[in-house]
Wavefront OBJ file of the C-alpha trace (Angstrom):
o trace
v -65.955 -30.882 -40.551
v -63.165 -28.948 -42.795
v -62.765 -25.512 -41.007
v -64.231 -23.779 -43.954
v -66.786 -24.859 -43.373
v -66.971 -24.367 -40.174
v -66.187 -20.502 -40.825
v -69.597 -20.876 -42.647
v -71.457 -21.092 -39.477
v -69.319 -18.712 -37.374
v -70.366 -15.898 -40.384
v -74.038 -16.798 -39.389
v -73.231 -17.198 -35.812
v -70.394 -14.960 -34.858
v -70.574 -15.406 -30.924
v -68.797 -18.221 -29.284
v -68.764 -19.151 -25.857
v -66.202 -21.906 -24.358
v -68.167 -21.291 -21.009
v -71.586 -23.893 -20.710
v -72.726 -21.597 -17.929
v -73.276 -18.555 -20.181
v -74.516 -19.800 -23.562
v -77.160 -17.669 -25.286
v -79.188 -18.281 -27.804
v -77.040 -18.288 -31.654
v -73.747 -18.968 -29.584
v -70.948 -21.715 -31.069
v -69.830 -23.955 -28.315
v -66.424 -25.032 -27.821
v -65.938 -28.171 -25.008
v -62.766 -27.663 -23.814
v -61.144 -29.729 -21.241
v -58.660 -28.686 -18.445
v -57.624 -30.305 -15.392
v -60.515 -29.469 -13.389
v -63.271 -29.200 -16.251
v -64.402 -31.261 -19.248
v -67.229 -29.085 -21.327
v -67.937 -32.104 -23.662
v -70.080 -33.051 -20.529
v -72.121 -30.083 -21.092
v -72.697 -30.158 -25.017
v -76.744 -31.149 -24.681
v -76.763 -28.549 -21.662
v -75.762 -25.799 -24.160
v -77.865 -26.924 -27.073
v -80.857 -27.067 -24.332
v -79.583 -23.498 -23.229
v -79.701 -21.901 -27.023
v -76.313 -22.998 -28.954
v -76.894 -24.159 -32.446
v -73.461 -26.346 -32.791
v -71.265 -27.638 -29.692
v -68.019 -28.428 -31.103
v -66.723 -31.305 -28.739
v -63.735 -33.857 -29.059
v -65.295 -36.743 -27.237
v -67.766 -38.869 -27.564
v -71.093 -37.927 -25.325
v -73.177 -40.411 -26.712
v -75.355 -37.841 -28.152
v -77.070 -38.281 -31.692
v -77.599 -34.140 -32.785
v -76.450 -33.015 -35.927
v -76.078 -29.862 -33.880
v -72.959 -31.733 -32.549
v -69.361 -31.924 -34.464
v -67.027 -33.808 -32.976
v -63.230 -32.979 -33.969
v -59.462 -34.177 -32.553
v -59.132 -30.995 -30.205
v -61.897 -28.903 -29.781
v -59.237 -26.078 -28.473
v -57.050 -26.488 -31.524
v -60.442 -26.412 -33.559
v -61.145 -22.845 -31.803
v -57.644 -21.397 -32.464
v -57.707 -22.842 -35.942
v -61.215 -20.646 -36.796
v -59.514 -17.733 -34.957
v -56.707 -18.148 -37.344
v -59.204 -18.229 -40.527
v -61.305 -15.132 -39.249
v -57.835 -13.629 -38.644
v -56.993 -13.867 -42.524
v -60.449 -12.088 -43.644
v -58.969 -8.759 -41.729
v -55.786 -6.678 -43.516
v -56.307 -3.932 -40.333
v -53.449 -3.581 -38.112
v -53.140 -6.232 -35.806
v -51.214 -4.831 -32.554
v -49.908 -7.285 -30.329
v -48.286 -6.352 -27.028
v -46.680 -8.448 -24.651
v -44.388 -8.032 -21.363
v -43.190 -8.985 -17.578
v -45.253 -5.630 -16.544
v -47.595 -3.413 -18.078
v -49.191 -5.297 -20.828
v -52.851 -4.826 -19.382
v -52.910 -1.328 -18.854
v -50.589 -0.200 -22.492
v -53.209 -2.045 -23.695
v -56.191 -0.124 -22.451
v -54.343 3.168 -23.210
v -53.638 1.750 -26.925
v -57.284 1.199 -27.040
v -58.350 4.787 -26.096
v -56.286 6.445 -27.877
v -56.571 3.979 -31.393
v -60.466 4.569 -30.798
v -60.523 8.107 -31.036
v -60.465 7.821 -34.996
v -60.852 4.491 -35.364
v -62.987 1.468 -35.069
v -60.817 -0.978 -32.560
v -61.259 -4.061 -30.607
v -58.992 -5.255 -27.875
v -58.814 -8.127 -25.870
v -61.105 -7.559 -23.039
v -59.881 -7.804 -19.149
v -57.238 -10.470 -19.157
v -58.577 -12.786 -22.073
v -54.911 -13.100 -22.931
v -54.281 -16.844 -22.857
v -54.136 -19.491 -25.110
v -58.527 -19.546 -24.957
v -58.680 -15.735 -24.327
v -56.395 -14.972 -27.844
v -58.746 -16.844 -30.169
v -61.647 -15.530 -27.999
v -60.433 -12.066 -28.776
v -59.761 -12.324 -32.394
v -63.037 -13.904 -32.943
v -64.499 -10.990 -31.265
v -63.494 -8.614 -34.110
v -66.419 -7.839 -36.479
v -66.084 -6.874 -40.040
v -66.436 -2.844 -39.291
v -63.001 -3.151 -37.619
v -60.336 -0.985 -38.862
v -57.575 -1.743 -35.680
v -57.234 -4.706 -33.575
v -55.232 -4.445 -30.247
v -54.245 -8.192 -28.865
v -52.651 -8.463 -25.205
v -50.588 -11.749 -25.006
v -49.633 -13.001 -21.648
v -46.806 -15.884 -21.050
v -45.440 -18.366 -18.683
v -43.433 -20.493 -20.674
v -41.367 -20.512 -23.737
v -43.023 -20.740 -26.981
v -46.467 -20.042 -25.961
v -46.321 -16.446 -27.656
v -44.621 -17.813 -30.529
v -48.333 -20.047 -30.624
v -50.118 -17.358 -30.642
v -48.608 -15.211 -33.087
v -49.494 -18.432 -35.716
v -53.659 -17.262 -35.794
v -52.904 -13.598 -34.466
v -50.563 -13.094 -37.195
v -49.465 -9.595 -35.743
v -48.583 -6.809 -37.999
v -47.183 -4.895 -35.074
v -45.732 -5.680 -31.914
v -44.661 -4.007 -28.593
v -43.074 -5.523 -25.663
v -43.395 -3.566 -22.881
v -40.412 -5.287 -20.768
v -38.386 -7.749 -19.157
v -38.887 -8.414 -15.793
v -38.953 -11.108 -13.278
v -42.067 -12.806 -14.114
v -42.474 -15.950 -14.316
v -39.261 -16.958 -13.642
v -40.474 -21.177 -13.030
v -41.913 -21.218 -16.187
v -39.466 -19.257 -18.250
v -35.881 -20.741 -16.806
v -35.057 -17.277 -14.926
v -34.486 -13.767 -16.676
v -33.197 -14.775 -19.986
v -35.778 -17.140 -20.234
v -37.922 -14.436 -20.086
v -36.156 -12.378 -22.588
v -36.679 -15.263 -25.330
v -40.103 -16.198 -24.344
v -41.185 -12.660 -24.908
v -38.878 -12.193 -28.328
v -41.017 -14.451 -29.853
v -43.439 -12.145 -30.798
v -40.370 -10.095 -32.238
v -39.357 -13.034 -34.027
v -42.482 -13.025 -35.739
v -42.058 -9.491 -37.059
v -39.186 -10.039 -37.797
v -39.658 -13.138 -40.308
v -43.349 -11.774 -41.553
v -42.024 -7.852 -41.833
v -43.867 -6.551 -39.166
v -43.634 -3.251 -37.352
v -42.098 -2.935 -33.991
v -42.652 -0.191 -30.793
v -39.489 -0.234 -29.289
v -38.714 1.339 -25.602
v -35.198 3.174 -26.094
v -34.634 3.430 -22.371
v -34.605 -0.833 -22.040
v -30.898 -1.387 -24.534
v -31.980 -5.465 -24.114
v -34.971 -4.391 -26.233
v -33.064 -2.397 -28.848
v -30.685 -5.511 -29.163
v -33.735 -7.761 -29.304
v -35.291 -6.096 -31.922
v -32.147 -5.870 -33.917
v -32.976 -7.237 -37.609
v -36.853 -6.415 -37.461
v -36.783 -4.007 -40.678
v -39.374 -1.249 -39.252
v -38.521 0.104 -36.352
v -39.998 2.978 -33.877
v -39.139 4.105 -30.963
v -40.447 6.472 -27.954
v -38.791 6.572 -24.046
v -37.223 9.474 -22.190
v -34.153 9.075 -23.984
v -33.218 9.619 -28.005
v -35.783 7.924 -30.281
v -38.824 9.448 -32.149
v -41.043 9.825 -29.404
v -39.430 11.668 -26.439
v -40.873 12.771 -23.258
v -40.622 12.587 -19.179
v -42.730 12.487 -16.190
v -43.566 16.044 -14.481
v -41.376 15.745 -11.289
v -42.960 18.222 -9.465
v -45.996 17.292 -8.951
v -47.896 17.395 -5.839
v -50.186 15.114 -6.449
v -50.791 11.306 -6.849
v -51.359 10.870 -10.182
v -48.980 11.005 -13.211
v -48.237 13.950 -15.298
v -46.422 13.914 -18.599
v -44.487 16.070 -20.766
v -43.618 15.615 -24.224
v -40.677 16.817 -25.500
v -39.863 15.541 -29.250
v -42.616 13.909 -31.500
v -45.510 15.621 -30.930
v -46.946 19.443 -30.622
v -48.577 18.230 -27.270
v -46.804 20.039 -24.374
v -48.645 18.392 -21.200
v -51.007 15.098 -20.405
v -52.739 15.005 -17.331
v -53.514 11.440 -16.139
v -55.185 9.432 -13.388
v -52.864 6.974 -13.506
v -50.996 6.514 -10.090
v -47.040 6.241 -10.577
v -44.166 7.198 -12.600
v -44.114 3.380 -13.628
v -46.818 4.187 -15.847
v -44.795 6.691 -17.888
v -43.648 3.820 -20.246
v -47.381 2.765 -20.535
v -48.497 6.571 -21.694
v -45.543 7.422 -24.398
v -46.015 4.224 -26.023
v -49.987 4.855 -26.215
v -48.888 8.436 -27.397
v -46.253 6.853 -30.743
v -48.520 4.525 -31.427
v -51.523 7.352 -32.032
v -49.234 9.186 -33.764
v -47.874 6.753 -35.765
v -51.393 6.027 -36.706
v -52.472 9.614 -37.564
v -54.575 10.186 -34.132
v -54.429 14.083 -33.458
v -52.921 15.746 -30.916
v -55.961 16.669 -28.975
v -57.638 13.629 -29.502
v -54.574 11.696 -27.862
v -54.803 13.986 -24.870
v -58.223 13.568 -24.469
v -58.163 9.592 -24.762
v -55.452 9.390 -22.004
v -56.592 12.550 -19.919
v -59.870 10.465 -19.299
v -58.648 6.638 -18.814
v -60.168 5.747 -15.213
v -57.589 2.481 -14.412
v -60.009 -0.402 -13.187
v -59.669 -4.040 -11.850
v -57.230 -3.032 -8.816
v -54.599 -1.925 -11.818
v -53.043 1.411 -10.414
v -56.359 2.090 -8.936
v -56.813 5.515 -6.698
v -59.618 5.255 -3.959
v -60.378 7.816 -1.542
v -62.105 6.250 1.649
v -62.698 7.330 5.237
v -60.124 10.104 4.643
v -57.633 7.648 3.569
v -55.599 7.456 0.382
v -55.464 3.778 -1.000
v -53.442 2.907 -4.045
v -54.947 -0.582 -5.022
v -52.469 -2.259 -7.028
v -53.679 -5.992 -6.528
v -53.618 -7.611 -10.156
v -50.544 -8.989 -10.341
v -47.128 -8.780 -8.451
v -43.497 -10.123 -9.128
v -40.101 -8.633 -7.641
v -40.142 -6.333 -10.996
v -43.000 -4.601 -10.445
v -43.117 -4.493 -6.654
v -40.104 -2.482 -6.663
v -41.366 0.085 -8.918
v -44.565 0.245 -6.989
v -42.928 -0.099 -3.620
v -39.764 2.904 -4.808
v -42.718 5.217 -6.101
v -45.135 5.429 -2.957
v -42.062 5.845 -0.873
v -41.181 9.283 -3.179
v -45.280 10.243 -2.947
v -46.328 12.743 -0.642
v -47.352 11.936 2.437
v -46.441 11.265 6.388
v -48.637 7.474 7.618
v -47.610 5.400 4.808
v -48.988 2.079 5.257
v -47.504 -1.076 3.528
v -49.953 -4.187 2.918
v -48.482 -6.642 0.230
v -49.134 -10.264 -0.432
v -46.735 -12.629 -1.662
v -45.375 -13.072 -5.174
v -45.863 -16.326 -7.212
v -44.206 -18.626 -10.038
v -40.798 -17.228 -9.008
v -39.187 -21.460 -8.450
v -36.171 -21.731 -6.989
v -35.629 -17.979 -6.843
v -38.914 -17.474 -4.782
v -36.903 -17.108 -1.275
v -34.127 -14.935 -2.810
v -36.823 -12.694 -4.097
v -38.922 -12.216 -1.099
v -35.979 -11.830 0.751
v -34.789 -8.547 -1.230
v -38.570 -7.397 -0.896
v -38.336 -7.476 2.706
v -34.466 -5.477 2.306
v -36.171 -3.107 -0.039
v -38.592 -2.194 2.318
v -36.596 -1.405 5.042
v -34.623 1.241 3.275
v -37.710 3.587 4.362
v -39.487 4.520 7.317
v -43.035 3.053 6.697
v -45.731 4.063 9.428
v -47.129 0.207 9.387
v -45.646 -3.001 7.233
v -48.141 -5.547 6.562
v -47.111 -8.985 4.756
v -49.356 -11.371 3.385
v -48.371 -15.223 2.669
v -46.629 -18.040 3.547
v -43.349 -16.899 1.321
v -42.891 -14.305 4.159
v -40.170 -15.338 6.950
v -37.329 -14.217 8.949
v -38.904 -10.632 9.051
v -37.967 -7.629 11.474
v -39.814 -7.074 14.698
v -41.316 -4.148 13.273
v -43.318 -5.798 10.381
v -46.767 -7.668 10.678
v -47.048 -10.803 9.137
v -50.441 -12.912 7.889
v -50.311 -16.082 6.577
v -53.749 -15.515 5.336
v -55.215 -12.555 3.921
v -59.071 -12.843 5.525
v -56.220 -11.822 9.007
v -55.264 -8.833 7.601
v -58.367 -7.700 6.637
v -59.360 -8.073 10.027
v -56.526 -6.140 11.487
v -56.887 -3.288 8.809
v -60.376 -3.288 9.818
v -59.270 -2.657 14.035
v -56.915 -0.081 12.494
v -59.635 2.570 11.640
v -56.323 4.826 9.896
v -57.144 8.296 9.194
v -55.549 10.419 7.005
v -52.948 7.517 5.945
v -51.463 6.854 2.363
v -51.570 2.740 1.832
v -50.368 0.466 -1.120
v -52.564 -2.561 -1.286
v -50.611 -4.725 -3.530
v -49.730 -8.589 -4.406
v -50.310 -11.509 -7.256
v -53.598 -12.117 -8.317
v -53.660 -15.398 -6.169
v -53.384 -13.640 -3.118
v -56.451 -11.400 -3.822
v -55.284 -8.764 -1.710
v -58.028 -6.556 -2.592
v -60.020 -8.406 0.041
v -58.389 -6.415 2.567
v -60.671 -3.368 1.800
v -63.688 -5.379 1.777
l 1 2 3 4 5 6 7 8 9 10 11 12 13 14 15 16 17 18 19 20 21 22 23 24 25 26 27 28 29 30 31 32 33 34 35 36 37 38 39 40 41 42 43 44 45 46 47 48 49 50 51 52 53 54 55 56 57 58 59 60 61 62 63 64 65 66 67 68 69 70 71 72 73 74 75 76 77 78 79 80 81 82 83 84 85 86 87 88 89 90 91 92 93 94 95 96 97 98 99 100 101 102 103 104 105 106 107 108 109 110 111 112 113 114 115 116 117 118 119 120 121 122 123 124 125 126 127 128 129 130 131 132 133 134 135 136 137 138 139 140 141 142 143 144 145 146 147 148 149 150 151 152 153 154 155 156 157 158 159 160 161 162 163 164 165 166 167 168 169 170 171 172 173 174 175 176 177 178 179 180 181 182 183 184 185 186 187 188 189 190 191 192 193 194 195 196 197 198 199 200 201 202 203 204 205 206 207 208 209 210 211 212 213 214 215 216 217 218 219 220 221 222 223 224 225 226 227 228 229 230 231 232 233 234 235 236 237 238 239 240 241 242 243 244 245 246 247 248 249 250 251 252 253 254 255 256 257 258 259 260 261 262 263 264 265 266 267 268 269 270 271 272 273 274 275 276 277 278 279 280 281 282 283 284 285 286 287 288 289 290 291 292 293 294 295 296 297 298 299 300 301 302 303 304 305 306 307 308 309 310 311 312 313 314 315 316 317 318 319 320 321 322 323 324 325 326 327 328 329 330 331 332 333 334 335 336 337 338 339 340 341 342 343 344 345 346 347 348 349 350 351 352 353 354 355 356 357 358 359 360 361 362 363 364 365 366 367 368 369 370 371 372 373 374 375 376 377 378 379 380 381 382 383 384 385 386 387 388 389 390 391 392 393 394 395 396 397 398 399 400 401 402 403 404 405 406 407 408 409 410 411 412 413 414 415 416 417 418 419 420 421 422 423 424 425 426 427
């Protein structure tokens, strides 16, 4: 079947589901396979279940009309994504980065949504079958788009900018992420240009951070440029220092009329996230008040930044995602919070390679230039550590010892990659 007509049946049927398990009635199916899956087994499941085509891309001895067999069913899906893509001439904002991504994102969202109709990827549906996913998502009201593309590799971004086809692009940073996948830092770096490659050769628009020079000289050549960061560019503003409390508070100095935003977003790290939410509103014609509304009410979720107040105790739950990047920011701004029993509990980082020892290694140095009232370490990357620090291989053993703890009036960062899961601690 020519994808034409294909996109025939997605404008009758505009839900698709790549999951067999959650088909509903009027849903395309995609089989895809993966190392540990193969949903062409499941094509007469979903037709049973309600789906009125299964795309697949082997044979299942199945005689249904209802079923289209094609070379790749995944390269079929991306393929439609790409054709629904071209029906839209909205803004298509695609953001990318070591750190950040998820929650600029959500912030984007709010604030776009405010005066406009806008669909963003939703949780982390930013892969390869989470992109397409996404961009099928987007129904014909939509007048913005907001795409979150994560990477471990080279050239995967410059993949999905061929259906996303971006008109603007932000890149939040460069960190060390990924570092197996990407060939170290300036892997990174040219895994992530991609998407300002794209701009670049389609005359897109680029967000650039002024306070991050490798971005400035990345972008260099992209012919619409703008800028926001605590230093010179359009958008100018800083975090409110002296605050006593947790969560972030941010004043804008050049840009905008707005004088003060009041988030609940724990950490100064999160100051990139809010000014680039803020130039992209105004760039967009949001107002003022509705920007400072949007941002004054985001409620961070899925243990991103998260605040929870719990037998007397303070816990910042910071679990999605770790690398040496990011744990320094998060580690550096809890030690400049308020607050006397500060208690440490981070799992290990992942995909570092070769660097993997180094990194854990300057984790454990980082650490130790504060006083901490307890230091908890999760994983088996963990070794050589002082006599002072308490070490799990697994984390079901530190949620056992946090539970023999019973703190009281502590301040604790939960924190660690997504594979560690150390949100289980507080269970």
């Amino acid at each position: 079947m020519e994808i034409n007509e294909l996109y025939q049946h997605f404008k009758k049927h505009p839900s698709v589901q790549t999951d067999s398990r959650k088909i509903k009635k009027g849903d395309l199916f995609f089989a895809l396979k993966g190392p540990n899956f193969n949903g062409n087994k499941y094509a007469q499941q979903a037709l049973d279940d309600g789906a009125v085509l299964c795309i697949v891309d082997e044979e299942t001895g199945l005689h249904d009309s209802r079923i289209i067999k094609v070379n790749d069913s995944l390269e079929t899906l991306q393929a439609l994504a790409k054709k629904h893509r071209e029906q839209f001439s909205i803004p298509f904002i695609a953001i990318t980065g070591s750190n950040g991504k998820t929650t600029t994102k959500e912030l984007v969202h709010a604030v776009l949504s405010m005066k406009y109709i806008t669909y963003t990827t939703i949780g982390n549906l930013n892969n390869h079958i989470g992109i397409p996913l996404t961009i099928l998502s987007v129904k014909p009201d939509a007048e913005m788009a907001v795409i979150e593309m994560g990477a471990n590799h080279q050239h995967e971004i410059e993949g999905y900018c061929k259906y996303a086809l971006p008109t603007h692009g932000l890149i939040t940073n460069c960190g060390k992420a990924h570092l197996e996948g990407f060939g170290g830092e300036e892997g990174v770096k040219k895994g992530k240009g991609e998407l300002f490659d794209y701009l670049r050769n389609n005359n897109g628009t680029a967000f650039i951070l002024n306070d991050y020079g490798y971005l400035s000289e990345m972008s260099k050549g992209i012919s619409n440029i703008i800028t926001y960061g605590t230093i010179d560019a359009d958008l100018n503003g800083e975090a409110i220092k002296e605050s006593g409390s947790e969560f972030l508070r941010v004043k804008i100095g050049k840009g905008v009329t707005i004088n003060e935003i009041n988030t609940q977003l724990v950490g100064g790290y999160n100051l990139p996230n809010v000014l680039a939410a803020v130039c992209i509103g105004k760039t967009f014609g949001v107002d003022d008040e509705q920007i400072i509304a949007a941002l004054e009410n985001y409620i961070p979720s899925n243990s991103r930044s998260q605040l929870i107040e719990k037998d007397s105790n303070r816990i910042i739950l910071d679990a999605y995602n770790a690398n040496p990047s990011s744990m320094k920011a998060a580690i550096e701004n809890f030690a400049n919070m308020p607050g006397n029993k500060k208690v440490l509990m981070l799992g290990g980082m992942m995909e570092l390679g070769d660097e993997s020892m180094t990194e854990h290694e300057n984790l454990v140095k980082l650490i130790n230039q504060n006083q901490w009232h307890k230091v908890v370490l999760v994983g088996k990357d963990y070794k050589d550590l002082p006599v002072s620090f308490i070490h799990f291989y697994d984390v079901s053993d530190a949620r056992n010892w946090f539970r023999e703890q019973h703190f009281m009036d502590a301040l604790i960062l939960v924190k660690g990659s997504r594979s560690m899961q150390m949100e289980k601690v507080l269970e």
